[in-house]
DRENMARTOR-863014 format. One record per residue (C-alpha): chain; residue number from 1; z, y negated, x; residue in one letter. Coordinates in Angstrom, 1 decimal. Example, Ala and Ser with C-alpha at 12.3 -4.5 7.8 and 13.67 -1.06 7.14 Angstrom:
2
KOLTI  chaine  num      up   north    east  residu
KOLTI       A    1     7.8     4.5    12.3       A
KOLTI       A    2     7.1     1.1    13.7       S
//
This chain:
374
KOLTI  chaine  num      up   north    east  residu
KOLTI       A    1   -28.2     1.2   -16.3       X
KOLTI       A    2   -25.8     4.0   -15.0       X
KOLTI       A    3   -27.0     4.5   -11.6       X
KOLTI       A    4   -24.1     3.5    -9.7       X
KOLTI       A    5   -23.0     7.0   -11.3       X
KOLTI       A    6   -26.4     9.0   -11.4       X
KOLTI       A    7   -26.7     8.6    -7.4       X
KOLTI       A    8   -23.4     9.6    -6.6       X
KOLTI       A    9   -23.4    12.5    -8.2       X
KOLTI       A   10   -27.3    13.1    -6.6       X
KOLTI       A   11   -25.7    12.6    -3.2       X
KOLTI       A   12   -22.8    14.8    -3.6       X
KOLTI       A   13   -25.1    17.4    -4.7       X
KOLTI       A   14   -27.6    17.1    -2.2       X
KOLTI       A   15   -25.2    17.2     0.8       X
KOLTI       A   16   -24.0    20.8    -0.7       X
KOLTI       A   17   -27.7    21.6    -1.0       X
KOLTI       A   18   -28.3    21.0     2.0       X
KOLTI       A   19   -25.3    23.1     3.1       X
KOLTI       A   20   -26.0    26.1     1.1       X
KOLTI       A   21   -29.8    25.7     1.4       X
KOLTI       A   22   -29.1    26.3     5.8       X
KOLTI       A   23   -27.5    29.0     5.2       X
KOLTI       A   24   -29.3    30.7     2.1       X
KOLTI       A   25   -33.3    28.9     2.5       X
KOLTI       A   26   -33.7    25.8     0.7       X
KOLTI       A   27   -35.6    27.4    -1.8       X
KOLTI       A   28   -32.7    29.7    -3.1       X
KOLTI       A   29   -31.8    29.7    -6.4       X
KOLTI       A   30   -28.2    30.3    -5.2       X
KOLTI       A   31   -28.4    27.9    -3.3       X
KOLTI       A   32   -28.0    25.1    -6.0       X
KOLTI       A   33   -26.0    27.3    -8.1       X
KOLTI       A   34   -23.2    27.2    -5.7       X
KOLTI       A   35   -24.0    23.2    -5.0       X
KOLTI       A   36   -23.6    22.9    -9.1       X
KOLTI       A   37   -20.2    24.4    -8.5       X
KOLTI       A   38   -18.8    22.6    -5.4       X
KOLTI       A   39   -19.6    19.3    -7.0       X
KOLTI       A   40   -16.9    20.3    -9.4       X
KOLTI       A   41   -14.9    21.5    -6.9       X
KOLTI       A   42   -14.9    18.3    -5.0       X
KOLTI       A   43   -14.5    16.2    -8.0       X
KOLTI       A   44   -11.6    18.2    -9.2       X
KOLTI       A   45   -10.0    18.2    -5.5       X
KOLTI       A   46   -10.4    14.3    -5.2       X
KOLTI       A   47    -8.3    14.6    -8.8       X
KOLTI       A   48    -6.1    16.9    -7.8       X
KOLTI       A   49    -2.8    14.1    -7.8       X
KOLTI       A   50    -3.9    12.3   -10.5       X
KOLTI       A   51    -3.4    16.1   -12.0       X
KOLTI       A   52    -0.3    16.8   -10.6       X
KOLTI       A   53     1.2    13.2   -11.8       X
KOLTI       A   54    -0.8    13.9   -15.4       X
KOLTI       A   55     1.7    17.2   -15.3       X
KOLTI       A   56     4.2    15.6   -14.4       X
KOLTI       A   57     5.0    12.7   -17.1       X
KOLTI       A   58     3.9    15.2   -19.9       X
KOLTI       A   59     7.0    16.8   -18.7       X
KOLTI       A   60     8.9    13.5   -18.5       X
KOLTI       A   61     7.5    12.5   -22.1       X
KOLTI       A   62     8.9    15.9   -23.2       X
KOLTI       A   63    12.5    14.9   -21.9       X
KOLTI       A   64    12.3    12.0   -23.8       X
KOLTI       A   65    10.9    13.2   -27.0       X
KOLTI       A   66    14.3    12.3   -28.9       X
KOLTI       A   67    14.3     8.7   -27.8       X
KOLTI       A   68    10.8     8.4   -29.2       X
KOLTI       A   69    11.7    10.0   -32.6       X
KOLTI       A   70    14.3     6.9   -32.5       X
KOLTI       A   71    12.3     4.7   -31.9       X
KOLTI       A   72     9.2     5.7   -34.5       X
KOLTI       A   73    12.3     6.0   -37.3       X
KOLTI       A   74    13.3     2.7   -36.4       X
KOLTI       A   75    10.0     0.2   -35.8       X
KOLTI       A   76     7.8     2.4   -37.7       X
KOLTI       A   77     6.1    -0.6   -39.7       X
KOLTI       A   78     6.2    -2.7   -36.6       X
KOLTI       A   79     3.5    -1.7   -34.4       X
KOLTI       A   80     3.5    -4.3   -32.3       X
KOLTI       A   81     7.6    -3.7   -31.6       X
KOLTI       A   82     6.9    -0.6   -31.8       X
KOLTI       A   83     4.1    -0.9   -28.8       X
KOLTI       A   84     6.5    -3.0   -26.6       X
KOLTI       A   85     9.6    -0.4   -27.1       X
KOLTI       A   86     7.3     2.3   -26.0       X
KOLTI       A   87     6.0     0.2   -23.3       X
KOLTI       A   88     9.9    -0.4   -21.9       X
KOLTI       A   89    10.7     3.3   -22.6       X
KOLTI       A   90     8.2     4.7   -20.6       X
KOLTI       A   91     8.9     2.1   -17.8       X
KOLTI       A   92    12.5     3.3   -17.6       X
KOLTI       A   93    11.5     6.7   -16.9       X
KOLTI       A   94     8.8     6.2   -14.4       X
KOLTI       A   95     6.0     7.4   -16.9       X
KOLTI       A   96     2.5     5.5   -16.4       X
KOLTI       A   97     0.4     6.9   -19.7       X
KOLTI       A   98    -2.7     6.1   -17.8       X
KOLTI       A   99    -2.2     8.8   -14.9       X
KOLTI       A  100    -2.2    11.1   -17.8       X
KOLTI       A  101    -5.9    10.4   -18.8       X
KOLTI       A  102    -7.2     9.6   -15.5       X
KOLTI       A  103    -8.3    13.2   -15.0       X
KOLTI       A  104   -10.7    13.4   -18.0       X
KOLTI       A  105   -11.6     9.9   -18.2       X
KOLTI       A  106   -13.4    10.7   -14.3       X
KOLTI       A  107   -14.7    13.9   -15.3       X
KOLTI       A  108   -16.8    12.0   -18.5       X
KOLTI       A  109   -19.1     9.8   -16.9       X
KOLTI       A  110   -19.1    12.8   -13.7       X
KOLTI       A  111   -20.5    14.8   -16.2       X
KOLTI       A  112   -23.2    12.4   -18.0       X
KOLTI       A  113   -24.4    11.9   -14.2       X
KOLTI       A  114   -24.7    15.8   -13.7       X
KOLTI       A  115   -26.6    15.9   -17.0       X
KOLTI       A  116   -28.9    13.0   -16.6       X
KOLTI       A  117   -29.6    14.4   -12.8       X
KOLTI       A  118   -30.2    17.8   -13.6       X
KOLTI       A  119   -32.7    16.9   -16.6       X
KOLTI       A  120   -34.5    14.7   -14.6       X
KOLTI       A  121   -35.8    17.1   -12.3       X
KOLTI       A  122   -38.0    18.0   -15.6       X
KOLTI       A  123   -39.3    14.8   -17.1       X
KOLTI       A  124   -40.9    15.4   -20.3       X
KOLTI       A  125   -42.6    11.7   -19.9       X
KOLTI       A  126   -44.2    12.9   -17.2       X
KOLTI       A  127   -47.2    15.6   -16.4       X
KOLTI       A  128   -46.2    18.2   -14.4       X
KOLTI       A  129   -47.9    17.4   -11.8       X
KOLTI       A  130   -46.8    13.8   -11.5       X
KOLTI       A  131   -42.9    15.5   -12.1       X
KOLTI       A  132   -43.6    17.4    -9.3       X
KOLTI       A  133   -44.3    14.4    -6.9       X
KOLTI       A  134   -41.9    12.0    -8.5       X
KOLTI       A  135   -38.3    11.9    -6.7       X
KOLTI       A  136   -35.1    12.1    -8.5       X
KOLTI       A  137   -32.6     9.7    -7.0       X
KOLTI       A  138   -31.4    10.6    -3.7       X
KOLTI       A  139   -33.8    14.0    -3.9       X
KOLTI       A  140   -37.6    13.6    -2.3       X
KOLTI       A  141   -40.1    15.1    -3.9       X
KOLTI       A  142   -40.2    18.1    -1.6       X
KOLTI       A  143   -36.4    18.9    -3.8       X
KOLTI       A  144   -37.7    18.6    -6.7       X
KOLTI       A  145   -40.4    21.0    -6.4       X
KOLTI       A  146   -37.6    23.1    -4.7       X
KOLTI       A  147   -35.4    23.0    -7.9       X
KOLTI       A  148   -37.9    23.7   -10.3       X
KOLTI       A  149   -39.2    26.8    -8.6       X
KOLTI       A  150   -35.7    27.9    -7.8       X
KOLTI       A  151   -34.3    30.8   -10.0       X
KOLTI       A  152   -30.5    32.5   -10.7       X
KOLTI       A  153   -31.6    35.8   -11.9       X
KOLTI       A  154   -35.1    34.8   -12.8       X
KOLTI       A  155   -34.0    32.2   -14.6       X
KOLTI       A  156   -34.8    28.2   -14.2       X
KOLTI       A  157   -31.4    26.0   -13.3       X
KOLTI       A  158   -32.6    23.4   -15.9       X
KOLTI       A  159   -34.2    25.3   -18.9       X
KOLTI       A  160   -32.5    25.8   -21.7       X
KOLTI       A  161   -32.6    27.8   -24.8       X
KOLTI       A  162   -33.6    25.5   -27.5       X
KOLTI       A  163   -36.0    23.8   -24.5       X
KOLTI       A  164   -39.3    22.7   -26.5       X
KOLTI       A  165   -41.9    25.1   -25.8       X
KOLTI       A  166   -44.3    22.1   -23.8       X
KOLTI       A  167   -41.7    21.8   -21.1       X
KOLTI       A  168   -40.8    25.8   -21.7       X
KOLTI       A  169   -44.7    26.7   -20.3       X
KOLTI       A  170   -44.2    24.6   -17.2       X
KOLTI       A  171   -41.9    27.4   -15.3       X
KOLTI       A  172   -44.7    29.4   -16.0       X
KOLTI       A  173   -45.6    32.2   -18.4       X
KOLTI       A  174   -43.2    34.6   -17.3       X
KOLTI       A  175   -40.4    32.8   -18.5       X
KOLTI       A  176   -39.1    33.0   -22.3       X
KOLTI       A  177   -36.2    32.1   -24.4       X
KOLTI       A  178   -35.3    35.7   -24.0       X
KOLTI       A  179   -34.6    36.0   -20.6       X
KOLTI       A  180   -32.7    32.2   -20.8       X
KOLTI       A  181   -30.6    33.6   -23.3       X
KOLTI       A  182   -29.1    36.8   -21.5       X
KOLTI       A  183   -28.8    34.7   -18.6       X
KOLTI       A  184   -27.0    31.9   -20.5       X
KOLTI       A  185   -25.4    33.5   -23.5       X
KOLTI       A  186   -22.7    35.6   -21.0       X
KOLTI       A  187   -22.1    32.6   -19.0       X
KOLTI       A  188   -21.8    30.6   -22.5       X
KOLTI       A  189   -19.1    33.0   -23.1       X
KOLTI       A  190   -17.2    33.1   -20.3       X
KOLTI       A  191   -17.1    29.4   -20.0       X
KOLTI       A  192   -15.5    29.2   -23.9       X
KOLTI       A  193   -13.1    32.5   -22.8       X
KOLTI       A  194   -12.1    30.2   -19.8       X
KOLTI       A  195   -11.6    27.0   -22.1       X
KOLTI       A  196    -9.3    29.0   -23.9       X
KOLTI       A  197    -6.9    30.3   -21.5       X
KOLTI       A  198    -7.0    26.5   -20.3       X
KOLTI       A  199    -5.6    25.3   -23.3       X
KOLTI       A  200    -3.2    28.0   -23.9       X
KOLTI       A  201    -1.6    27.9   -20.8       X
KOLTI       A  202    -0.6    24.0   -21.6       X
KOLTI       A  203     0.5    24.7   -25.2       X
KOLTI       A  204     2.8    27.3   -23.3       X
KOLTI       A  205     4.6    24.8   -21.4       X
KOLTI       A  206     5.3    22.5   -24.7       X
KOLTI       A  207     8.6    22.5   -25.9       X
KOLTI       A  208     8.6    24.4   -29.5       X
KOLTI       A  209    11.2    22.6   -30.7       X
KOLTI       A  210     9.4    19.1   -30.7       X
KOLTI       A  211     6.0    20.7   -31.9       X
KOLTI       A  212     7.8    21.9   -34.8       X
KOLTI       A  213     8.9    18.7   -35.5       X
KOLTI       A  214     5.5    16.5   -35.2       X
KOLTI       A  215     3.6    18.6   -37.1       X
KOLTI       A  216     0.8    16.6   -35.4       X
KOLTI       A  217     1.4    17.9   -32.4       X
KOLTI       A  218     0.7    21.6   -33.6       X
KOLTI       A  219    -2.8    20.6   -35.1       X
KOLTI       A  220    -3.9    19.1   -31.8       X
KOLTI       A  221    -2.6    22.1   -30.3       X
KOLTI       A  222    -4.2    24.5   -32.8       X
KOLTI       A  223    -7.6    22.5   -31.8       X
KOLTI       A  224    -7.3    23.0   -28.1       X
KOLTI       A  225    -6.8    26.4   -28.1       X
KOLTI       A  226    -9.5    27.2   -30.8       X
KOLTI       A  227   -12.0    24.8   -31.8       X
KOLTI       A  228   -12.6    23.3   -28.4       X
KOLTI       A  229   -13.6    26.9   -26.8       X
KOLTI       A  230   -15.6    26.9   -29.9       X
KOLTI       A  231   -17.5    23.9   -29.2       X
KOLTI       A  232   -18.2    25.5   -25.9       X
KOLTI       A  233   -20.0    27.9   -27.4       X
KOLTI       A  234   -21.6    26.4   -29.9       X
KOLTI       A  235   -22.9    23.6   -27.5       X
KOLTI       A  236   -24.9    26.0   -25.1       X
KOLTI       A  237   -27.9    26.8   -25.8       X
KOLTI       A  238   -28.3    23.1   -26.0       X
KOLTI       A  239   -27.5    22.5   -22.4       X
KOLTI       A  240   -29.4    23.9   -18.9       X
KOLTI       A  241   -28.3    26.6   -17.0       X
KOLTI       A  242   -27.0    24.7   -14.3       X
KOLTI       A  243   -24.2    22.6   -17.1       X
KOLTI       A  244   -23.3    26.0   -17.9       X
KOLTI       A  245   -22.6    26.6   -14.5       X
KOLTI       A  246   -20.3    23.4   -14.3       X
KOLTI       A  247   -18.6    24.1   -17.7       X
KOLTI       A  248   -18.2    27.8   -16.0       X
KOLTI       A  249   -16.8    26.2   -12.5       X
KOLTI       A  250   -15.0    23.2   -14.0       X
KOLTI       A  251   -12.6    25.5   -16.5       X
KOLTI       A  252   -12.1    27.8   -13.6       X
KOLTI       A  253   -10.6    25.7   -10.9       X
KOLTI       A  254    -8.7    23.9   -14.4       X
KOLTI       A  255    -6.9    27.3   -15.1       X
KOLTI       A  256    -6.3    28.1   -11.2       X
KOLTI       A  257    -4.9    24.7   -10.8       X
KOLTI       A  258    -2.7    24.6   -13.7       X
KOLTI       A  259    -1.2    27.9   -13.0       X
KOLTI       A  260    -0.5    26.5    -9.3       X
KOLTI       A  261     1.1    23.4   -10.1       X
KOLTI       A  262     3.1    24.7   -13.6       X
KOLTI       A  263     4.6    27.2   -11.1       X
KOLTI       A  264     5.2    24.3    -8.4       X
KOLTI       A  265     7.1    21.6   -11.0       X
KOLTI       A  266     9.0    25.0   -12.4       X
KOLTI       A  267    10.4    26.1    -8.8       X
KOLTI       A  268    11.2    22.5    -8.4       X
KOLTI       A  269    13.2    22.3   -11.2       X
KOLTI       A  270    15.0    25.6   -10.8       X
KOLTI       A  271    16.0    24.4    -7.3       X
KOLTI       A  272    17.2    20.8    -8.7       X
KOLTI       A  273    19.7    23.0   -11.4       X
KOLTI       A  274    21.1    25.1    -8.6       X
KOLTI       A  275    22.0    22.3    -6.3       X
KOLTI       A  276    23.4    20.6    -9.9       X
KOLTI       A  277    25.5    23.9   -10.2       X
KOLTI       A  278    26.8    23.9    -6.3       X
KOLTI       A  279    27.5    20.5    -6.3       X
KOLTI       A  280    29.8    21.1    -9.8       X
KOLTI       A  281    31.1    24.4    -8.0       X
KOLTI       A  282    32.1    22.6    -5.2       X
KOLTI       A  283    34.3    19.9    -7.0       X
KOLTI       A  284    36.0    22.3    -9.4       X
KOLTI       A  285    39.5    24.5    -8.2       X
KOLTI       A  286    38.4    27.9    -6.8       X
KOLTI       A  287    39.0    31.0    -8.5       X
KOLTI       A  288    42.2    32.2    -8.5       X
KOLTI       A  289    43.5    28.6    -7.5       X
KOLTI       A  290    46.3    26.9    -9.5       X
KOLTI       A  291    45.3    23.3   -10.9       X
KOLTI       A  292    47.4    20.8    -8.3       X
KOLTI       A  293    49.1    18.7   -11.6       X
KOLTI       A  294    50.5    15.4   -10.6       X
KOLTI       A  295    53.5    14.3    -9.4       X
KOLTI       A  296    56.3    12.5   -11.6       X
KOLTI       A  297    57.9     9.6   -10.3       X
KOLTI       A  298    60.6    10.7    -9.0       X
KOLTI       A  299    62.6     7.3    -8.4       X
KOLTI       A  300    65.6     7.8   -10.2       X
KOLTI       A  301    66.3    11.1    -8.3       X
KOLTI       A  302    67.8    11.6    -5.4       X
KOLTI       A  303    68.1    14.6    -3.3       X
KOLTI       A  304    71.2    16.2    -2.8       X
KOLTI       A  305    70.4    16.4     1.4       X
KOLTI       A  306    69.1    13.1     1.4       X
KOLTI       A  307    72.1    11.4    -0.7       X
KOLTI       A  308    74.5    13.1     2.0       X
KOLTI       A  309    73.0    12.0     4.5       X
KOLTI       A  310    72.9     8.5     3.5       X
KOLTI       A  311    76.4     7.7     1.7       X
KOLTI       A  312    78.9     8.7     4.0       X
KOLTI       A  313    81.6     8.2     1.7       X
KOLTI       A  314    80.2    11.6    -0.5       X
KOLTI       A  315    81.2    13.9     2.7       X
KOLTI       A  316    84.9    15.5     1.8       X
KOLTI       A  317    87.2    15.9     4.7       X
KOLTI       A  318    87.4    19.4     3.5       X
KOLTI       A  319    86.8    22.7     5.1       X
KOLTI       A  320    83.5    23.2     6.2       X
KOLTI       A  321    82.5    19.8     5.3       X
KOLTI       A  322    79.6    21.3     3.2       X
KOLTI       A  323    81.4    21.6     0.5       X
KOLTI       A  324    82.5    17.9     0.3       X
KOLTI       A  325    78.5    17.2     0.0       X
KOLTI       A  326    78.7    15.9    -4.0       X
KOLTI       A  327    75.5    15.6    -5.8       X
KOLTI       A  328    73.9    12.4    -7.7       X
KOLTI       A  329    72.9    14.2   -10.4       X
KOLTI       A  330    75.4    14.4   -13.8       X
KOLTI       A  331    76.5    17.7   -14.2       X
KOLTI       A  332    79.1    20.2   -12.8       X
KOLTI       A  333    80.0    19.6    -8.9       X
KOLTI       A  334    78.7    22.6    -6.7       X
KOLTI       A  335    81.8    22.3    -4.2       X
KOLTI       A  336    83.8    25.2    -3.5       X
KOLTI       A  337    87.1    23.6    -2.7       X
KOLTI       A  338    90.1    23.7    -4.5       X
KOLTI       A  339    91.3    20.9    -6.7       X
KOLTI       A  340    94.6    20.2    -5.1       X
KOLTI       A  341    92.7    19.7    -1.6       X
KOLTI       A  342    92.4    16.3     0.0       X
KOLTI       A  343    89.1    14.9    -0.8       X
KOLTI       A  344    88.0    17.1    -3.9       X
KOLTI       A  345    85.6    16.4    -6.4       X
KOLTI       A  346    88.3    16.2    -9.4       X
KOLTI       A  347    90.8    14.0    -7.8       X
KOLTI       A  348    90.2     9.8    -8.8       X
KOLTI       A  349    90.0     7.2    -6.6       X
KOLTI       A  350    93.5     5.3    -5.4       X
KOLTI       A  351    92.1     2.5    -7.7       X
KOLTI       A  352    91.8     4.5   -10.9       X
KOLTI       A  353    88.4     4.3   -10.6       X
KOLTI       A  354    86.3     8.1   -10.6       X
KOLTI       A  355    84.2     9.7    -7.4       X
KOLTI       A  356    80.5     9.3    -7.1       X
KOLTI       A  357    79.2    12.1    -9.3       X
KOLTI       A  358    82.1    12.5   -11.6       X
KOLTI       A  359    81.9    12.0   -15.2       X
KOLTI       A  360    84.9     9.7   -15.8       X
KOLTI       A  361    86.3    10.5   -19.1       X
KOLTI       A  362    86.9     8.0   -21.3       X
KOLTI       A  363    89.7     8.1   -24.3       X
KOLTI       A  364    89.2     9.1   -27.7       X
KOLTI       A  365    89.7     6.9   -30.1       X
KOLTI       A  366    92.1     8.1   -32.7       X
KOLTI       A  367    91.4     9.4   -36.0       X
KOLTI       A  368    92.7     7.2   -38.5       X
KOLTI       A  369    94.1     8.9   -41.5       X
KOLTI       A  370    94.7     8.2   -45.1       X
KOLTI       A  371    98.3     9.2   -45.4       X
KOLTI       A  372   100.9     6.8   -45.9       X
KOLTI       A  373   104.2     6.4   -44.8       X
KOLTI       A  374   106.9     7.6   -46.4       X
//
């Protein structure tokens, strides 16, 4: 039924069986210990983008937190608005949910294969003898009988602790729930202590603000860090050695990846807030540097050189002729001639009327008075 993922994993495994086996015999334990773990490794290196891209819009969904709060106040009854506001939300900011879950969603089905593959080098339908000449997927029988007589310090790669005793007795006498356990039980351990800093490394890159306000949020978190190491541990005596091995290898590369890319997105976006400050740097005034203010309109004025220059009739025939130069603006003249001289600033005009500049006087009016006439 699932064999279109039971014999890729077989072939992936066998291909690093065959590598390791060249090197270390066919035979060695080691040998498909160290295929076990470079399955996972080239599982989790075919996922490694789909990781990086998971990281990445759990970062954007944390940007837009708020705008979900919004939007949960607003169409909370409404799930089907609801649904379609999230759906446009997540559009505008570039954020695909499914890239999120991509990573695990692989690793399920990667892992039921592993399982099924690895307990099917010990049937219990069969005898061993006929489970000894019956192949398993892509293995012959000649691998089969090389995985069951393989051992990792003495220990089978598929036996587990709470094995039944009939399928115990077929690695032989020497072999006991004893000697499973001290092999398994430390790697149990290490896997769950593993699954642990995993967890607690993402929690640490949550914003604490918006977990203290989704008290959700801090459950699920409280759950990760704790209960799911838990279940790790819980869960393996029920599992063979060599799932132990891919729990042990899978959580590994998790924490060595996370730390990796965490650091990569946070150099990023300390570079992207220094070119943000440069670039706002750059347009301000520089220290020290006055503010340039604007310039009034300045067409009712007229400058003193440039009104000489144009009305020739301001030039005095006095001395000097600079002090004939009379200004546009109201106020006392700046000449320095005398006001008997031809051409000064206090003199009228022939026709009564008063020089450009002057302030023609005009006549009071006279006060009228209440007294009468005698």
């Amino acid at each position: 039924m699932l064999n279109f993922i039971y014999y890729p994993v077989s072939a992936i495994l066998w291909f690093w069986h065959k590598a390791f086996g060249y090197v270390l015999g066919p035979g060695n334990g080691f040998a498909w210990a160290l295929a076990v773990v470079f399955l996972v490794f080239t599982l989790r290196a075919v996922l490694f983008k789909p990781f990086v891209s998971q990281v990445r819009s759990m970062r954007k969904m944390q940007e837009f937190a708020p705008e979900i709060q919004k939007l949960k106040k607003k169409y909370g009854d409404d799930r089907t608005k609801m649904a379609a506001e999230m759906q446009k939300l997540q559009s505008e900011h570039g954020v695909n949910p499914l890239g999120g879950c991509l990573p695990v969603l692989v690793q399920i089905p990667v892992f039921i294969g592993l399982f099924h593959v690895l307990r099917s080098f010990n049937r219990p339908s069969l005898s061993p003898e006929v489970n000894r000449q019956t192949a398993n997927y892509v293995f012959s029988a000649l691998d089969v009988q090389s995985f069951l007589d393989a051992r990792v310090f003495g220990v089978p790669l598929s036996a587990f602790i709470t094995e039944p005793t009939e399928l115990l007795t077929r690695y032989g006498a020497d072999i006991s729930r004893w000697q499973i356990a001290l092999v398994a039980v430390p790697l149990t351990i290490v896997a769950g202590v593993l699954t642990h800093l995993t967890a607690k490394q993402s929690v640490a890159r949550q914003n604490p603000a918006q977990i203290a306000a989704n008290p959700q949020a801090a459950m699920m978190n409280k759950l990760m860090v704790w209960l799911f190491p838990l279940g790790v541990v819980a869960g393996g005596p029920f599992f063979p050695l060599a799932i132990l091995l891919y729990w042990l290898s899978n959580n590994l590369w998790t924490l060595a990846q996370q730390r990796v890319v965490y650091q990569k997105i946070e150099a990023e976006d300390a570079e992207k807030k220094e070119v943000a400050i440069a670039q706002r740097q750059a347009l301000g005034p520089r220290p020290g540097q006055k503010p340039v203010r604007p310039k009034r309109d300045t067409a009712g004025v007229v400058d003193d050189d440039a009104s000489a220059a144009k009305d020739p009739e301001e030039v005095g025939s006095g001395a000097g002729g600079s002090n004939g130069v009379v200004s546009n603006r109201v106020g006392p003249t700046q000449s320095g001639a005398s006001e008997g001289s031809s051409g000064a600033q206090g003199s009228p005009r022939a026709d009564g009327s008063a020089r450009p500049g002057m302030i023609q006087q005009r006549p009071r009016p006279r006060k009228k008075t209440n007294r009468k006439r005698r």
